[in-house]
C-alpha positions in Angstrom: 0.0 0.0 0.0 1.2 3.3 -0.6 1.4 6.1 2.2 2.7 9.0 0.2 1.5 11.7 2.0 2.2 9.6 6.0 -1.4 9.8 6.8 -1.9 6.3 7.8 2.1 6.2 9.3 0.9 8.9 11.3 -1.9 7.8 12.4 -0.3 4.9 13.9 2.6 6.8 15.4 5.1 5.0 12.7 6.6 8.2 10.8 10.7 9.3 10.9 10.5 13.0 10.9 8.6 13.9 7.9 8.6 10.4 6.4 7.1 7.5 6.5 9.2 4.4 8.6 9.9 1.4 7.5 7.3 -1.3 8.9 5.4 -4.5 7.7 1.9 -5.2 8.6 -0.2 -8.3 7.6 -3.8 -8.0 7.2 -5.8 -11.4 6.7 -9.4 -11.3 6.3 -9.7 -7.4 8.1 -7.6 -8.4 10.8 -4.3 -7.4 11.7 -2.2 -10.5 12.4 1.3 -8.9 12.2 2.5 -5.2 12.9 6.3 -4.6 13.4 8.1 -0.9 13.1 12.0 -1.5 12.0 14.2 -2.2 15.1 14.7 1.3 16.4 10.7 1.4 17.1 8.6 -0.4 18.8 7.2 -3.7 17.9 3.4 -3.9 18.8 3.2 -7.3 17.3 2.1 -9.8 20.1 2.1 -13.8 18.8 -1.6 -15.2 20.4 -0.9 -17.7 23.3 -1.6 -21.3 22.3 -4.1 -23.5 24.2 -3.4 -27.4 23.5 -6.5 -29.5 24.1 -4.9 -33.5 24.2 -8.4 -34.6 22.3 -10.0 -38.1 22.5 -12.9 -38.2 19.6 -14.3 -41.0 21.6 -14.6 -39.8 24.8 -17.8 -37.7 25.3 -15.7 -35.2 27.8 -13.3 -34.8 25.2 -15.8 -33.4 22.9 -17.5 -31.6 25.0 -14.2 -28.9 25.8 -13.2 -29.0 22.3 -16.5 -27.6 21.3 -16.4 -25.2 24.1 -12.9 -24.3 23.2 -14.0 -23.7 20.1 -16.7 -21.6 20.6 -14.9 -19.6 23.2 -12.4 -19.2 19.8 -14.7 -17.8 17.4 -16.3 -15.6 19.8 -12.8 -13.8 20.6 -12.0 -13.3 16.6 -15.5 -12.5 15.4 -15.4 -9.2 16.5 -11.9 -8.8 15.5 -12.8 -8.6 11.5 -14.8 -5.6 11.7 -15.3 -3.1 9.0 -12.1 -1.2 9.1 -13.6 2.0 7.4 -16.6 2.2 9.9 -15.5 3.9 12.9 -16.0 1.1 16.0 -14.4 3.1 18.8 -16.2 2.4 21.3 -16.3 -1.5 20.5 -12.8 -1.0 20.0 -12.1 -0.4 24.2 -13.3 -3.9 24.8 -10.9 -6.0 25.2 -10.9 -9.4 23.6 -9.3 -12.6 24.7 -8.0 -14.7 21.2 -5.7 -17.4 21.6 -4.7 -20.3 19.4 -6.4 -23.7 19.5 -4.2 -26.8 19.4 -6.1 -30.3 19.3 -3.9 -33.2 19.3 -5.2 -36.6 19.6 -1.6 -37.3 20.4 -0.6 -38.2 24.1 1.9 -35.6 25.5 5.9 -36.2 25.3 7.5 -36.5 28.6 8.4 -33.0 28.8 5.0 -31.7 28.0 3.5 -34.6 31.0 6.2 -33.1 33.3 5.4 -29.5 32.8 1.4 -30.4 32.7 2.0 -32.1 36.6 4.0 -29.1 37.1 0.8 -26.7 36.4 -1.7 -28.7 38.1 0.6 -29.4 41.1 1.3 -32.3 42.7 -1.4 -32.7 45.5 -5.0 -34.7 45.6 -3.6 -37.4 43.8 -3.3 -35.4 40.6 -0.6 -37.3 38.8 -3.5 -40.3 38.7 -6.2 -38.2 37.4 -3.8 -37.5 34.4 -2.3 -41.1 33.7 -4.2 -43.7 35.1 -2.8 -45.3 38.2 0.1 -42.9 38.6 1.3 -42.3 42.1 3.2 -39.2 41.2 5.7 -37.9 38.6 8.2 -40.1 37.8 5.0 -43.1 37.7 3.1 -40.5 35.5 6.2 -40.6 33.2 6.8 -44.6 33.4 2.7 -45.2 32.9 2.8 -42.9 30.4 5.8 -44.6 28.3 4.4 -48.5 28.8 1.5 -47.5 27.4 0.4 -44.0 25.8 -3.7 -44.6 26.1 -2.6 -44.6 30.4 -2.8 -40.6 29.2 -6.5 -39.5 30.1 -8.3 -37.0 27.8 -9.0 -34.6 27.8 -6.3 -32.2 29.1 -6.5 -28.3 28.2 -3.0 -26.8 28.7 -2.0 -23.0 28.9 1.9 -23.3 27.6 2.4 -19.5 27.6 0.6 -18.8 31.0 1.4 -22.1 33.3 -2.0 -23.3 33.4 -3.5 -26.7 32.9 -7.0 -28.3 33.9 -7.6 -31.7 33.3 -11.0 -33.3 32.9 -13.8 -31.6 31.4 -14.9 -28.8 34.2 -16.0 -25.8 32.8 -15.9 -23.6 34.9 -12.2 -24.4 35.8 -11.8 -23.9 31.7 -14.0 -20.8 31.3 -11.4 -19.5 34.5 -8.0 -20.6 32.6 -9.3 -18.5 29.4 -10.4 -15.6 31.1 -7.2 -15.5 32.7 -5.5 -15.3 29.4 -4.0 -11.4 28.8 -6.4 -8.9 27.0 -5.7 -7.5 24.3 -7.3 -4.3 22.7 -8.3 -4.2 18.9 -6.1 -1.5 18.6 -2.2 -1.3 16.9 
């Protein structure tokens, strides 16, 4: 796009003196995806934290927080696609919380199962409600590697934030997402 008179690099703050700066911005579908000013500015570009939901397509739990996870998904980006011409200030101060949704019907690696215990703690007899009959961590991790189905799905996991909640409770999940940072529509 061509900014030949800086009224868009000025509107976004992105201008070196009386020119333009050099930046890149990605726009997919009417919504900004990628926004960085050449080092020597400021990068306002933020990657969305990723959610990893270890799926089982036959267990009726399983399906049950993907579709919620989904949902929760599309409600966070629908409003994110709005009519850039039309002036949406006001319903651009709301903050919105969009993340990326990673289903894997694959069982964790011992690294992810290690840092999962680590988020959900080690106490109630957790390790066990993750992978069945575990005692604790290093069980977890041995249970896990005899036999990958000892792994119970599903398990949504916050990588970016240190969260995980295993099982499908809602409210527990509904609590992980809201606790994700806010972002406004803003750049």
């Amino acid at each position: 796009m061509t900014d030949s008179d800086t009224k868009f690099s000025k509107s976004i703050g992105w201008t070196k003196g009386d020119r333009a700066g050099r930046y890149a911005i990605v726009v997919d579908h009417g919504k900004i995806t990628y926004a960085e000013n050449e080092p020597g500015g400021d990068v306002t570009h933020k990657t969305l934290d990723v959610i990893t939901l270890f799926h089982k397509a036959s267990s009726p739990a399983s399906i049950r927080a993907h579709t919620l996870l989904k949902q929760i998904s599309a409600h966070a980006s629908e409003s994110a696609t709005e009519d850039q011409a039309t002036d949406h200030t006001e319903q651009n101060k709301l903050q919105r919380t969009e993340f990326e949704l990673n289903v894997t019907e694959d069982p964790p690696t011992s690294d992810q199962l290690r840092t999962i215990l680590e988020y959900v703690g080690s106490g109630d007899g957790r390790a066990g409600q993750i992978v069945e009959g575990a005692t604790g961590e290093s069980d977890a991790l041995a249970k896990l590697k005899e036999n990958p189905e000892n792994f119970k799905r599903p398990v949504i996991v916050d990588w970016n934030n240190g969260r995980a909640v295993f099982g499908y409770r809602e409210s527990e999940i509904m609590k992980m997402i809201g606790q994700l940072p806010k972002e406004s529509n803003t750049v």
